[in-house]
C-alpha positions as CSV (number, residue, x, y, z in Angstrom):
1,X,0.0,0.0,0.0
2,X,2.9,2.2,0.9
3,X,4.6,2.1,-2.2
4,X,0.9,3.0,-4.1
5,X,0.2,6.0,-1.9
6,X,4.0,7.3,-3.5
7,X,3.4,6.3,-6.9
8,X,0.2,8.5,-6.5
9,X,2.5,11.6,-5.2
10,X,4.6,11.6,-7.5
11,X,2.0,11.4,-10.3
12,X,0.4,14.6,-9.2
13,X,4.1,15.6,-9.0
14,X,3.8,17.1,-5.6
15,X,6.4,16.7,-2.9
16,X,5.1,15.0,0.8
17,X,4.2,18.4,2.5
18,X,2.2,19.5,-0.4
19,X,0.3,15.6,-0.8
20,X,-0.2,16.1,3.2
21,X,-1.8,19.1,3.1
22,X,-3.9,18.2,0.5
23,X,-5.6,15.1,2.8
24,X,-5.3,17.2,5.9
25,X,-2.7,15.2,7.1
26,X,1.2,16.4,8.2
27,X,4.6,15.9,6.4
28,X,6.0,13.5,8.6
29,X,2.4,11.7,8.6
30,X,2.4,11.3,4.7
31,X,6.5,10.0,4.8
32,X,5.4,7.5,7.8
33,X,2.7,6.5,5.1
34,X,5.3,5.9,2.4
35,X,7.3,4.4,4.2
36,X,5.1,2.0,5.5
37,X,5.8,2.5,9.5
38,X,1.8,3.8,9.6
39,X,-1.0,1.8,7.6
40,X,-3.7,5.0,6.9
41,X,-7.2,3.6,7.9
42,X,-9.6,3.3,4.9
43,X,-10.9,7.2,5.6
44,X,-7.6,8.5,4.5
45,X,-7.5,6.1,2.0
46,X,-10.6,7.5,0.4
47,X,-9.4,11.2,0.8
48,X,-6.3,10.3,-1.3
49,X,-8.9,8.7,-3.9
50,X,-11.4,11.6,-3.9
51,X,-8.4,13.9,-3.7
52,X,-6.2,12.5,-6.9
53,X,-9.0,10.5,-8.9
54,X,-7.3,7.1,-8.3
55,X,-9.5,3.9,-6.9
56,X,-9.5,3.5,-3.6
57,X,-9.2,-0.5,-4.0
58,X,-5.9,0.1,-6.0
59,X,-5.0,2.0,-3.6
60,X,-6.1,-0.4,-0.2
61,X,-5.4,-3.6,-2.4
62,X,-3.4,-3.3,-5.7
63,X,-6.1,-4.5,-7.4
64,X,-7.5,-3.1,-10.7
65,X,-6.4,0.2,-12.6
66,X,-4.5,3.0,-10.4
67,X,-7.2,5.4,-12.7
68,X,-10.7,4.8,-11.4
69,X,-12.5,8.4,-10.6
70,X,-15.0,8.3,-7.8
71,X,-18.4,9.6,-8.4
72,X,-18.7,12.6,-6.7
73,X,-21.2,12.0,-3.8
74,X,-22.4,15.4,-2.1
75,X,-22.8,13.8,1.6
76,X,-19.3,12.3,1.2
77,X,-17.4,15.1,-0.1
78,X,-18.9,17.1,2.7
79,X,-17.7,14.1,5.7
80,X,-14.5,14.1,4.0
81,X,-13.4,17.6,4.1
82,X,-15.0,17.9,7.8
83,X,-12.9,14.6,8.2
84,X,-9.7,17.3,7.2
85,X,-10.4,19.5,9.8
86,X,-10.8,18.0,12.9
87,X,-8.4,17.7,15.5
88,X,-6.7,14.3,15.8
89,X,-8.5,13.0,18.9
90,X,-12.0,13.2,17.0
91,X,-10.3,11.5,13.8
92,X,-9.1,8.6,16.0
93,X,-13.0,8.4,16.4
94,X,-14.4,8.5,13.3
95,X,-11.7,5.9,12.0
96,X,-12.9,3.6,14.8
97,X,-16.4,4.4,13.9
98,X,-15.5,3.4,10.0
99,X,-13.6,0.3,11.2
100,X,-16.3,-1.0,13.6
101,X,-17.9,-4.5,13.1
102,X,-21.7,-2.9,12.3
103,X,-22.8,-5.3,15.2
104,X,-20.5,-2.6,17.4
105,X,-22.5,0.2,16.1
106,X,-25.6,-1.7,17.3
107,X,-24.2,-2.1,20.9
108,X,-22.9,1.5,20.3
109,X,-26.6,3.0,19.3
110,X,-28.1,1.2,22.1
111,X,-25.5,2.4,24.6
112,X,-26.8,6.6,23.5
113,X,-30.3,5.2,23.4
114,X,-30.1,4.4,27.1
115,X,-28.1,7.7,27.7
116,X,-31.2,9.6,26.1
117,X,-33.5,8.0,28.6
118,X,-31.8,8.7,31.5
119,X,-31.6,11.8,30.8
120,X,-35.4,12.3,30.3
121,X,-35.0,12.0,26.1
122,X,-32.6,15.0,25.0
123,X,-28.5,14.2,24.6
């Protein structure tokens, strides 16, 4: 995967700080990505393939083209670049959130349902 998310740099023929900043991620974050030391959960995966046009299960699997355009998808584009901006701590969330097993997200919904009812219906 490493050696994919650099071939995809240096197609768009920017250096790592300028590739970082255009995922929302840092320098030394895209060279620990090239290097292989950090495997990027599938959220930054799908930035680079929003962000350069390249298919994201290239990218995650080395399958298929490297050229693949996503369809642009309003609701995505918008998570994506809210994705961008948020402080690392929330990030670590919403990666977990995108890794989760959807029985988690069951145990999860129930676990806020039961936190709206004791607090009399409003979170």
């Amino acid at each position: 995967m490493n050696e994919r998310i650099k071939a995809t740099r240096k197609a768009s023929g920017l250096t790592q700080s300028e590739f970082a900043e255009r995922i929302g991620a840092s320098r030394d974050k895209m060279a620990s990505y090239e290097t292989g030391r950090v495997v990027p959960s599938d959220t930054v995966l799908k930035m680079i393939s929003r962000e350069f046009s390249v298919s994201f299960a290239w990218l995650k699997t080395g399958e298929g083209p490297m050229d693949d355009p996503v369809v642009d998808d309003a609701v995505e584009t918008k998570i994506l670049n809210s994705y961008q901006n948020m402080p690392d701590r929330l990030r670590m969330l919403v990666d977990a959130l995108v890794e989760m097993d959807p029985e988690w997200w069951k145990t999860l919904d129930a676990a806020f349902a039961e936190i709206e009812r004791r607090k009399g219906g409003g979170c």
